[in-house]
C-alpha positions as CSV (number, residue, x, y, z in Angstrom):
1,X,29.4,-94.1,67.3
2,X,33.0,-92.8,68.2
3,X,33.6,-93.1,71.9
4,X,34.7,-89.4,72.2
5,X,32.4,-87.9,69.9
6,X,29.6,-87.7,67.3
7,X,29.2,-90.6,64.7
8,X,31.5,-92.1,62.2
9,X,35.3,-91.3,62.7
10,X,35.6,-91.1,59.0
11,X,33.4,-87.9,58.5
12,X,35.4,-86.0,61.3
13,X,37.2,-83.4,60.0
14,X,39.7,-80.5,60.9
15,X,38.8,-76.9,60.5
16,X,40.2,-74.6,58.0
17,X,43.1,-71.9,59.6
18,X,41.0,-69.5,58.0
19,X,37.9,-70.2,60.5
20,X,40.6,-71.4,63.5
21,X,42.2,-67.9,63.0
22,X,38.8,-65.9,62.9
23,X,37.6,-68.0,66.5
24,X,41.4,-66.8,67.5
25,X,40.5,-63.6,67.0
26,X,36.7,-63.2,67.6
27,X,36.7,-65.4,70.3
28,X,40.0,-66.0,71.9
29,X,40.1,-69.3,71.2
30,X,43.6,-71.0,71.9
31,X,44.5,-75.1,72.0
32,X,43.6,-76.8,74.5
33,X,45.7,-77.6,77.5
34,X,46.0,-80.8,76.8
35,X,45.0,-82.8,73.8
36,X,42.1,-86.0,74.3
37,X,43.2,-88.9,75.6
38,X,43.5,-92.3,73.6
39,X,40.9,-94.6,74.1
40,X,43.4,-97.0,76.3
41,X,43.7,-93.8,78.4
42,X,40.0,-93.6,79.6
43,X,39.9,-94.5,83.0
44,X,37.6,-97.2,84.2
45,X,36.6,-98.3,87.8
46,X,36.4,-102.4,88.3
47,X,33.1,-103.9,87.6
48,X,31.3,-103.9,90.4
49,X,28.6,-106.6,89.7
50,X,30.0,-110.1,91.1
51,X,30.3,-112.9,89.4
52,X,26.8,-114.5,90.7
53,X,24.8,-111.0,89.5
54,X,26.3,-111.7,85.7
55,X,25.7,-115.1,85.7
56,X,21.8,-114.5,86.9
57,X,21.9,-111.4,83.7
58,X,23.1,-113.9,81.5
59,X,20.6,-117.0,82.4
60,X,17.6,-114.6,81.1
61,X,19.8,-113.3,78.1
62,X,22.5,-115.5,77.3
63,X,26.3,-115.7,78.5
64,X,26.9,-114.2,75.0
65,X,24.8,-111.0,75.5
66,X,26.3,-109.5,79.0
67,X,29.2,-107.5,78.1
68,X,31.5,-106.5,80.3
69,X,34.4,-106.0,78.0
70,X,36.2,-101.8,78.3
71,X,35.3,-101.1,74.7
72,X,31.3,-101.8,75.5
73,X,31.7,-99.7,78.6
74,X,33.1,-96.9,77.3
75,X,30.8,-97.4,74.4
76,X,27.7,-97.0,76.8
77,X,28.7,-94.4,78.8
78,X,27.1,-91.3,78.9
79,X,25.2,-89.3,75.9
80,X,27.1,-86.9,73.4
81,X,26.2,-83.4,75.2
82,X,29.2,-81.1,74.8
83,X,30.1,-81.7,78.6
84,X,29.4,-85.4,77.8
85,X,32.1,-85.0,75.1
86,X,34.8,-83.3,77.3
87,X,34.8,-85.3,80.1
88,X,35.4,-88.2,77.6
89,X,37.9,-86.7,75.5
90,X,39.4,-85.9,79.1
91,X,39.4,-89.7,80.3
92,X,36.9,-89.7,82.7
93,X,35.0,-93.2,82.7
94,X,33.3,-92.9,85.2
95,X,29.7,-93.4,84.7
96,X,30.5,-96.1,82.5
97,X,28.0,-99.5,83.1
98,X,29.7,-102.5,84.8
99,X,27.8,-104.3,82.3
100,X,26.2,-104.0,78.6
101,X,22.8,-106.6,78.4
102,X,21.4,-106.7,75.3
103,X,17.8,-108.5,75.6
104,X,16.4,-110.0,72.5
105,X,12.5,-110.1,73.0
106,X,10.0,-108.6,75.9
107,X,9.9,-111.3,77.8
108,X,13.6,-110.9,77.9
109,X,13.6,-107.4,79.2
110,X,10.1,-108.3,81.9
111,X,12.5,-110.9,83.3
112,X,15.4,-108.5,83.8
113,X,13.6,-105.8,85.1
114,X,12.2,-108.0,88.3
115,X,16.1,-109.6,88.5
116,X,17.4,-106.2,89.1
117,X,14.6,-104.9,91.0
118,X,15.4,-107.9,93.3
119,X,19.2,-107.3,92.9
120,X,19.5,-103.5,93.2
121,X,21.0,-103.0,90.2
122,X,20.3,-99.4,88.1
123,X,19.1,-100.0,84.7
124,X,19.6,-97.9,81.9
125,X,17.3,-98.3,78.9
126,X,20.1,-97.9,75.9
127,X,18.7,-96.9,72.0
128,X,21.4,-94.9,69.9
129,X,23.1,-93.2,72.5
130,X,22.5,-89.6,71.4
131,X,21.2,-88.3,74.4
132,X,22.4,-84.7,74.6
133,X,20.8,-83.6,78.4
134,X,22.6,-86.2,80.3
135,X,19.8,-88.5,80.2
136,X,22.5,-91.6,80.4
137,X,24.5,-90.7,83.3
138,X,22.8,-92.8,86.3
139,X,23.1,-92.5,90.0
140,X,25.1,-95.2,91.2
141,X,24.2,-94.3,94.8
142,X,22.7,-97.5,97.6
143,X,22.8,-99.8,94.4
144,X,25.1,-102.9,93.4
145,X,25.8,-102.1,90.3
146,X,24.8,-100.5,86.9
147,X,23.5,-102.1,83.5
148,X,23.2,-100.7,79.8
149,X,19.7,-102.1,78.5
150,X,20.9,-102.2,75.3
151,X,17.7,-102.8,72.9
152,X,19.6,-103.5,69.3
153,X,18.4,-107.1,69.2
154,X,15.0,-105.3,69.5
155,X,15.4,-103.8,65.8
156,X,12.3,-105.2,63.4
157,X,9.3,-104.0,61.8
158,X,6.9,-106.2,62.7
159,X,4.2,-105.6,60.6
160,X,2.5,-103.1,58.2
161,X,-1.2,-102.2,58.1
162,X,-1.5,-100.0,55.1
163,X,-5.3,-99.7,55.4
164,X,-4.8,-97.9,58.7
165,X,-1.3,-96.6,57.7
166,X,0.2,-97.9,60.5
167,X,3.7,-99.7,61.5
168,X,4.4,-102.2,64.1
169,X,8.3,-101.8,65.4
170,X,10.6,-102.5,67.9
171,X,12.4,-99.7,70.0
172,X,16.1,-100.9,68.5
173,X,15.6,-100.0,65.3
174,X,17.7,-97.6,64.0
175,X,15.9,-94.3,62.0
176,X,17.6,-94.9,58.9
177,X,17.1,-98.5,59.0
178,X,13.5,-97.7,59.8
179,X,13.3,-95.7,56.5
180,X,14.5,-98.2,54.6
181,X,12.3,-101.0,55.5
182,X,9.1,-98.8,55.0
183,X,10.3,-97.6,51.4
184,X,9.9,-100.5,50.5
185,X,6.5,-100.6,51.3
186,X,5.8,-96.7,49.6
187,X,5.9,-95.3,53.3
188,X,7.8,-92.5,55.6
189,X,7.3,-91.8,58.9
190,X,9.2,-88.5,58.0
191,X,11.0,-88.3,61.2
192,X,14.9,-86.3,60.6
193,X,15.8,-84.8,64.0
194,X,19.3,-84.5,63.9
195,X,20.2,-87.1,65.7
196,X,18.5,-89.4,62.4
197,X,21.6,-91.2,61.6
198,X,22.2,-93.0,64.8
199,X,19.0,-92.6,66.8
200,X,16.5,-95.7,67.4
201,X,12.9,-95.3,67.5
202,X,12.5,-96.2,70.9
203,X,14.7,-93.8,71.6
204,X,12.8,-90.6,69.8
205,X,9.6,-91.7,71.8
206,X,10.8,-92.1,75.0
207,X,12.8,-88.5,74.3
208,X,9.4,-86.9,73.1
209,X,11.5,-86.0,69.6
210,X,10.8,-83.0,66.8
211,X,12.3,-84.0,63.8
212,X,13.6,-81.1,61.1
213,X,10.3,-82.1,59.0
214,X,7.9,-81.1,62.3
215,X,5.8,-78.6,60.3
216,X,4.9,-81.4,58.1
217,X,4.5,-85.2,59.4
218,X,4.2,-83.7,63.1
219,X,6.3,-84.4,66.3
220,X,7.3,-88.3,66.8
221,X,4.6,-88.0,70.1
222,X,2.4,-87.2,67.3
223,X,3.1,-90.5,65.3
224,X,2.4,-92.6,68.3
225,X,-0.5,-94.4,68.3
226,X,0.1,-97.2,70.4
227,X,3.1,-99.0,73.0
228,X,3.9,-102.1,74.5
229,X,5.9,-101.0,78.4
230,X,7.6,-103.7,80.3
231,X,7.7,-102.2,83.7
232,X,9.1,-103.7,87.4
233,X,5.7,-104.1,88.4
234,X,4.6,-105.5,84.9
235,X,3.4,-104.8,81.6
236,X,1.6,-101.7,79.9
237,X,-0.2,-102.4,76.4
238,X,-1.3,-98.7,75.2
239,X,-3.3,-97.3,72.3
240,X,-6.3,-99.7,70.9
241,X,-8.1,-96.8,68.7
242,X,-6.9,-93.3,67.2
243,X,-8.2,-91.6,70.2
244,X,-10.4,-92.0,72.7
245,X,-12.5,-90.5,75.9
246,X,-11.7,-93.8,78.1
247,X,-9.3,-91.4,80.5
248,X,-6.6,-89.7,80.5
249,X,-4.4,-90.8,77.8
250,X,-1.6,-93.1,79.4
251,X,0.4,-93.0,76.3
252,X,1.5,-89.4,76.9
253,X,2.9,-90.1,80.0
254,X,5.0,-92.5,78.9
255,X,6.2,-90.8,75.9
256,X,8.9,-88.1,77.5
257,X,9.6,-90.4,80.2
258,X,13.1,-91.3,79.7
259,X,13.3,-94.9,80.5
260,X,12.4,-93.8,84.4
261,X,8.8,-95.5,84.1
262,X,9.7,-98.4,81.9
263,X,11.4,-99.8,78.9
264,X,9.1,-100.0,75.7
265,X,9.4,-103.0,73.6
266,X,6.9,-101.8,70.7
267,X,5.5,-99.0,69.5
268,X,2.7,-98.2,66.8
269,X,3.3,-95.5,64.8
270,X,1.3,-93.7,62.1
271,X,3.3,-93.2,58.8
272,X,2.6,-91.6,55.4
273,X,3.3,-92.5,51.2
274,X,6.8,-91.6,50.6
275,X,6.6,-88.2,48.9
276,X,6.9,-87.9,45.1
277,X,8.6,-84.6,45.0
278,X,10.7,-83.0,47.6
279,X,11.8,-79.3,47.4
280,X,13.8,-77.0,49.2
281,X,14.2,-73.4,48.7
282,X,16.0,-69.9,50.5
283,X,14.2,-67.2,51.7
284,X,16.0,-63.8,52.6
285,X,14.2,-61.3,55.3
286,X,15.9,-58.2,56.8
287,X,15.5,-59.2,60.1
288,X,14.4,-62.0,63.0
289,X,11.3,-60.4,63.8
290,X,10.2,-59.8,60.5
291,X,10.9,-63.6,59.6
292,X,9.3,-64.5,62.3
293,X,5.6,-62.5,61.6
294,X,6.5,-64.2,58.6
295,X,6.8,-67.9,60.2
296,X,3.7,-67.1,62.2
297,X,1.0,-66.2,59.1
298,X,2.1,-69.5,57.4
299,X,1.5,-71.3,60.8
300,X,-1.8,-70.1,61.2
301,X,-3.3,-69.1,58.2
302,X,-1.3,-71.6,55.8
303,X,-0.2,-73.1,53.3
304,X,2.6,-74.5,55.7
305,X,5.7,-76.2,54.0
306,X,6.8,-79.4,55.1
307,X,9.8,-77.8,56.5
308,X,10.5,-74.4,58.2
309,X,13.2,-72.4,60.4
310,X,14.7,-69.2,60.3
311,X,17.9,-68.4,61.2
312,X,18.5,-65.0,62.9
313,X,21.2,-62.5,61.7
314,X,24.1,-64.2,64.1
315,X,23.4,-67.5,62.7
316,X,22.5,-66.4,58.8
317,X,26.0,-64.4,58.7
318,X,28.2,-67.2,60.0
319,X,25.9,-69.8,57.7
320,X,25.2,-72.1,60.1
321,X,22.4,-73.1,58.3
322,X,25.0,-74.5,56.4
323,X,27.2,-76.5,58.8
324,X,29.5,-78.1,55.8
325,X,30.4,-75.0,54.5
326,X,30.7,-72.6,57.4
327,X,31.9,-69.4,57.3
328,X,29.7,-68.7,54.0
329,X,27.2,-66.9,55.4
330,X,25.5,-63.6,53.9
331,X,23.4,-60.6,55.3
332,X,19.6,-60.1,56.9
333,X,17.9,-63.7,58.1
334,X,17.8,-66.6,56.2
335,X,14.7,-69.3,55.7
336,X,14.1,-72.5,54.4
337,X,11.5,-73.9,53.3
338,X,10.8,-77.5,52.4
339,X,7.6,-78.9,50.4
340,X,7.3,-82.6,50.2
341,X,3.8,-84.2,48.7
342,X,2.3,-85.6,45.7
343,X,3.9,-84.2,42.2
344,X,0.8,-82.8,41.1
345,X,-2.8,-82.5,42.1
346,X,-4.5,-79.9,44.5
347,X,-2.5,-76.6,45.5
348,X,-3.5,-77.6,48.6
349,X,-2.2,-80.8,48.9
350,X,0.4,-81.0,46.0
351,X,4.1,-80.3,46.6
352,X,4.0,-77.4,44.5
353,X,1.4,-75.8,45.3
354,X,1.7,-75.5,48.6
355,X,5.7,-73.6,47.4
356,X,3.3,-71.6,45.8
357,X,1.5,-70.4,48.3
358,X,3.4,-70.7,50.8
359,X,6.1,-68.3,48.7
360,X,3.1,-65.8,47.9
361,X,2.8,-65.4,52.0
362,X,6.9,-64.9,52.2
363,X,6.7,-62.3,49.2
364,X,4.0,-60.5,50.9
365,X,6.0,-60.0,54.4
366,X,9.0,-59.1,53.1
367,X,11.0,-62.1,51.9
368,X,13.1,-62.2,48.9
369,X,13.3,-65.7,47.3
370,X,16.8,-67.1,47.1
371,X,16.0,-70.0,44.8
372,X,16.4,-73.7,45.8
373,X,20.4,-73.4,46.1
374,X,20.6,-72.4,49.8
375,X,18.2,-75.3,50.1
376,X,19.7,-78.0,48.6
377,X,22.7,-76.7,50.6
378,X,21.1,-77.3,53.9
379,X,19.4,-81.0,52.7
380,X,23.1,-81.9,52.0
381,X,24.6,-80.4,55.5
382,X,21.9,-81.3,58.1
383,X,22.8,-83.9,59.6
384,X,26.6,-82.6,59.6
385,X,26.3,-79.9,62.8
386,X,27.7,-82.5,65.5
387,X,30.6,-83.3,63.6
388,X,31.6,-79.5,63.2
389,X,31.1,-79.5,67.5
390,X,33.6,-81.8,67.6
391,X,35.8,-80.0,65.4
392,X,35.5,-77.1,67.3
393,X,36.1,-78.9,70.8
394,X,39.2,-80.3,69.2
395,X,40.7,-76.5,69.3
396,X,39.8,-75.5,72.3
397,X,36.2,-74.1,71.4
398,X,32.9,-75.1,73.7
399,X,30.2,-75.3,71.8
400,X,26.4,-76.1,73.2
401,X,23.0,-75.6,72.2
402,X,20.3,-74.7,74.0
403,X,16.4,-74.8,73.3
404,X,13.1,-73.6,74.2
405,X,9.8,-72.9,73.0
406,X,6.4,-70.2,74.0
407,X,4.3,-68.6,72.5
408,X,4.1,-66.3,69.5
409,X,3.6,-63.3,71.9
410,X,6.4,-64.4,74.7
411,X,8.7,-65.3,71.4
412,X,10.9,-62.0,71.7
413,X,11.1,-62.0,75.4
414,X,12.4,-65.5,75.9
415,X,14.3,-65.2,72.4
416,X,16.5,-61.7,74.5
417,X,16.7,-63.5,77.7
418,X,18.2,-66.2,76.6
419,X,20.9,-64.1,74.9
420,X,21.4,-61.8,77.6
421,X,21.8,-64.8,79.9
422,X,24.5,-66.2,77.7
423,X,26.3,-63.3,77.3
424,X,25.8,-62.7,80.6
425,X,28.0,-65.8,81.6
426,X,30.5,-66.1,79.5
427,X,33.6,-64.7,78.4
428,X,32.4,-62.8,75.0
429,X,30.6,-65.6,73.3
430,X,29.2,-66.2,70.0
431,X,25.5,-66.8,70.6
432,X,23.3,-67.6,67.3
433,X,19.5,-68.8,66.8
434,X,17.0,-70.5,65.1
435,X,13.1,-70.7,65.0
436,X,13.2,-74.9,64.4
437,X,9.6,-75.9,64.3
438,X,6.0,-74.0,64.6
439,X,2.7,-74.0,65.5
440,X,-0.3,-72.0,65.9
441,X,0.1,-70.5,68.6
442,X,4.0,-70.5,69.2
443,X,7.2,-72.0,68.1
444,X,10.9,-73.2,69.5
445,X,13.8,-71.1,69.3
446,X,16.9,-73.3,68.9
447,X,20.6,-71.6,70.0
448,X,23.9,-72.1,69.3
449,X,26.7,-70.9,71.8
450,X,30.5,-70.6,71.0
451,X,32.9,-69.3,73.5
452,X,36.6,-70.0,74.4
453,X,37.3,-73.0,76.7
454,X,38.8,-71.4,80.2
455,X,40.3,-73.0,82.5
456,X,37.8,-75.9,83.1
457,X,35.3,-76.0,80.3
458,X,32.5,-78.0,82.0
459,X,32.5,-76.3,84.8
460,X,32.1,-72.8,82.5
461,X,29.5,-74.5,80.9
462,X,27.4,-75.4,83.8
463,X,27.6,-72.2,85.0
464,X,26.0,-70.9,82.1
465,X,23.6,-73.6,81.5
466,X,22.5,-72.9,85.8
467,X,22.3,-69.4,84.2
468,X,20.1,-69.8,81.1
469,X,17.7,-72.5,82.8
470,X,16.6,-69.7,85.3
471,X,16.3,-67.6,82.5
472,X,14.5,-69.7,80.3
473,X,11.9,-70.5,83.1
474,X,11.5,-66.8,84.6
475,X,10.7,-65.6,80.8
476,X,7.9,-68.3,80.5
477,X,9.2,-70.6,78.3
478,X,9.9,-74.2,78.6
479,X,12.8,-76.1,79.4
480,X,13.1,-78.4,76.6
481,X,11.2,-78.1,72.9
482,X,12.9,-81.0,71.8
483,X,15.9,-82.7,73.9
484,X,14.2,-83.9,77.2
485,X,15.1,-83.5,80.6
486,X,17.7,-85.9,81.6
487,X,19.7,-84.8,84.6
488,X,20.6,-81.5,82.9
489,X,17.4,-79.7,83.2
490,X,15.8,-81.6,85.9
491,X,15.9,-79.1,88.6
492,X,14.2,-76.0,86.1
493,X,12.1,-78.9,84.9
494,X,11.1,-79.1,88.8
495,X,10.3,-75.6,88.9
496,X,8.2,-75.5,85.7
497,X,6.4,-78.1,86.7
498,X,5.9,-76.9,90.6
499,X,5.2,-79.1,93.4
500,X,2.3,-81.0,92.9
501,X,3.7,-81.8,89.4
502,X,6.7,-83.4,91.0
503,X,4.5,-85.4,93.7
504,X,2.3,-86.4,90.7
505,X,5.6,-88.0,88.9
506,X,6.8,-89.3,91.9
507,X,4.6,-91.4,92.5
508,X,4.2,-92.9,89.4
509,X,7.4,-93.6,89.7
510,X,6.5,-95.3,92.9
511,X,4.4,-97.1,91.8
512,X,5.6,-99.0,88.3
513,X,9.3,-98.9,89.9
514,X,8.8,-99.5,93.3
515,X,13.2,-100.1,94.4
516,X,13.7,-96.9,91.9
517,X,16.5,-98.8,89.6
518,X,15.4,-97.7,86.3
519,X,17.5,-94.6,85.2
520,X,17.6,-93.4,88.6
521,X,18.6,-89.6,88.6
522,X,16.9,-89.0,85.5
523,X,14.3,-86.7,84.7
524,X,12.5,-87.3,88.2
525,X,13.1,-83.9,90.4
């Protein structure tokens, strides 16, 4: 991953003057003050571990696994939210690790978890470092040091039972890798968030990830049958059947938690056949709510397509949708809709007859098919979004999403208050949405802000975020759909959980971390 930005170097590219002169005009937009800083220019504060505190990491994972070299520092520190990204590109180091230790089994990771209980030294838990809510930044506060878990030596499937259609795998493995391994076994776990191309599994659990495919395969929380937890006060083993009445289900408080409760070695995950056909089509409607009565019948009266979202009229006239080809947008709101199955069989089950079906619904509220070309358009661009952000920061735009889900009936409410709150903040913005995944009885509403850096951008943009967080939680919806908590939405995560919520969290925390050294400052109000 590029230090001072999204993924490879090689895709990043510079924006057309045509779209720099229309943010110029729109928006205001001008160059930044100063350009980014070169890599040599980031500035770092000494290690802070001793000598003695390495050498005990190392005994447990080897002298060559504890890293304490400036390019694995800078490599660990921090997530890739847009304020992640400017105070990067602006030099600033400082939440960097004093050290990068990269266990290779669960053992491995048991024994360092008691060492730096003992030691006082915060823990990280470290998967693709995508993180987008500050969910990497620790607090360094009454502790020796710092240390990046990384768990990329964690990265196999460890086994396959195709009777049960489940997968055994570690927490390093990398989503696309993860793909790869079970195609060759005729299986998916149909998982594409955004983040897909650099994102471990561990990771999506421990984030409570939606991929783009949601409406189909379900939320990863859905896929996760079982986990292995190494923990300061030892080890959780989770999920022996489907489901169960033995309790409260432990596994959903570990998934969400963030690395604050413990660091899971192994998770069991439910997968399905790779699909034999895969279709995406375009969908035009003359507006967001009519789109979105749309998105509700096929929710809860079916057939429902594999994938679904609807952009609203901001967002369909810039073409977002289509992030590689921005600019190319057209009038009314624009849907797509995926179908991924068998080639032929049922029309319920069968990749085409569920388009079938599904399109009757869309025809009968309104839509106007668009054929598969603004489809195939977004399959080609979806993974391409965070590399226009950067392209954008680079002259001199901030760029941020934020997300939220309710219910059907709140949808409007929380979909204007978020608006209002955003153009409420900041200097004439350009504020855009999408309905990303859906259910029964609600769905998420996914925005996109663009507005002029002045004078210093992440200050602006906490402002606004302080701004859309209240407004997010006094309209009823919740704080994150999709990205977590991290430290960015911690305190509106407080208040939409209330008191006793936090006490309840709290002391779990208390009890599996007693000294309080994994990810301390995350998620936990």
């Amino acid at each position: 991953m590029l230090w001072s930005g999204w993924g490879d170097p090689a895709k990043a590219r510079e924006l057309p003057q045509q779209i720099r002169a229309l943010l110029h005009d729109l928006l205001g937009v001008r160059e930044p003050a100063a350009p980014a800083v070169s890599f040599e220019s980031v500035r770092l504060a000494p290690v802070a571990l001793p000598p003695a505190r390495l050498a005990a990491l190392a005994e447990v994972v080897g002298h060559e696994h504890v890293l304490t070299s400036r390019a694995a520092r800078i490599g660990h520190t921090r997530g890739k939210s847009t304020p992640d990204l400017l105070r990067m590109r602006a030099g600033d180091g400082s939440d960097a690790p004093d050290a990068v230790v990269l266990p290779g089994s669960h053992d491995e990771v048991a024994a360092l978890l008691r060492l730096c209980a003992a030691e006082r030294i915060a823990v990280v838990p470290f998967g693709g470092g995508t993180s987008v809510v500050g969910g990497l930044a620790a607090a360094r506060s009454g502790f020796a040091g710092v240390v990046a878990l990384d768990l990329a030596r964690l990265d196999r499937l460890v086994s396959v039972d195709a009777e049960s259609m489940v997968v055994t795998v570690e927490p390093g493995l990398r989503a696309p890798e993860a793909e790869r391994l079970l195609e060759r076994h005729g299986l998916t776990l149909g998982h594409f968030p955004q983040s897909f191309e650099y994102a471990t599994l561990g990771g999506f659990a421990a984030a409570r990830s939606s991929g783009q495919a949601s409406a189909g395969y379900g939320r990863f929380d859905d896929m996760v049958v079982g986990l292995t937890v190494a923990t300061p006060s030892g080890d959780l083993s989770l999920g022996r059947a489907p489901k169960s009445a033995a309790g409260p289900d432990l596994r959903q408080l570990l998934l969400g938690s963030e690395g604050v409760f413990g660091v899971i070695t192994a998770l069991r995950l439910r997968v399905r056949r790779v699909p034999e056909r895969r279709v995406y089509e375009g969908w035009r409607f003359g507006s967001f709510q009519e789109g979105a009565a749309a998105l509700r019948v096929l929710a809860q009266e079916g057939p429902l397509p594999t994938v679904l979202r609807l952009s609203d009229e901001t967002e369909t006239m810039i073409g977002l949708a289509r992030p590689d080809a921005i600019g190319g947008g057209d009038s009314g709101c624009l849907v797509i809709a995926g179908y991924e199955g068998p080639a032929a069989g049922p029309p319920e089950t069968s990749a085409e007859g569920r388009r079938a079906g599904a399109g009757a619904v869309l025809a009968r509220m309104g839509g106007v098919p668009l054929g598969t070309e603004p489809g195939q358009a977004w399959e080609h661009g979806r993974f391409a979004a965070p590399y226009l952000r950067d392209s954008l920061l680079a002259v001199g735009a901030t760029v941020e999403t934020v997300e939220t889900a309710g219910f059907w009936s709140a949808l409007p409410r929380l979909y204007d208050a978020v608006r209002l709150a955003l153009l409420g903040a900041l200097e004439s913005p350009l504020v855009m949405c999408h309905v990303s995944h859906v259910y029964e009885t609600g769905a998420s509403l996914y925005f996109t802000v663009v507005t002029a850096q002045k004078g210093d951008p992440v200050e602006q943009w906490e402002r606004a975020k302080e701004a859309v967080s209240a407004a997010i939680v006094a309209a009823g919806g919740t704080i994150s759909h999709h990205h977590g908590v991290g430290r960015d939405h911690r305190e509106a995560y407080a208040a939409e959980l209330g008191p006793v919520g936090v006490d309840i969290l709290r002391a779990v925390k208390s009890r599996l971390d007693p000294a309080g050294i994994l990810n301390p400052g995350i998620l936990i109000p």
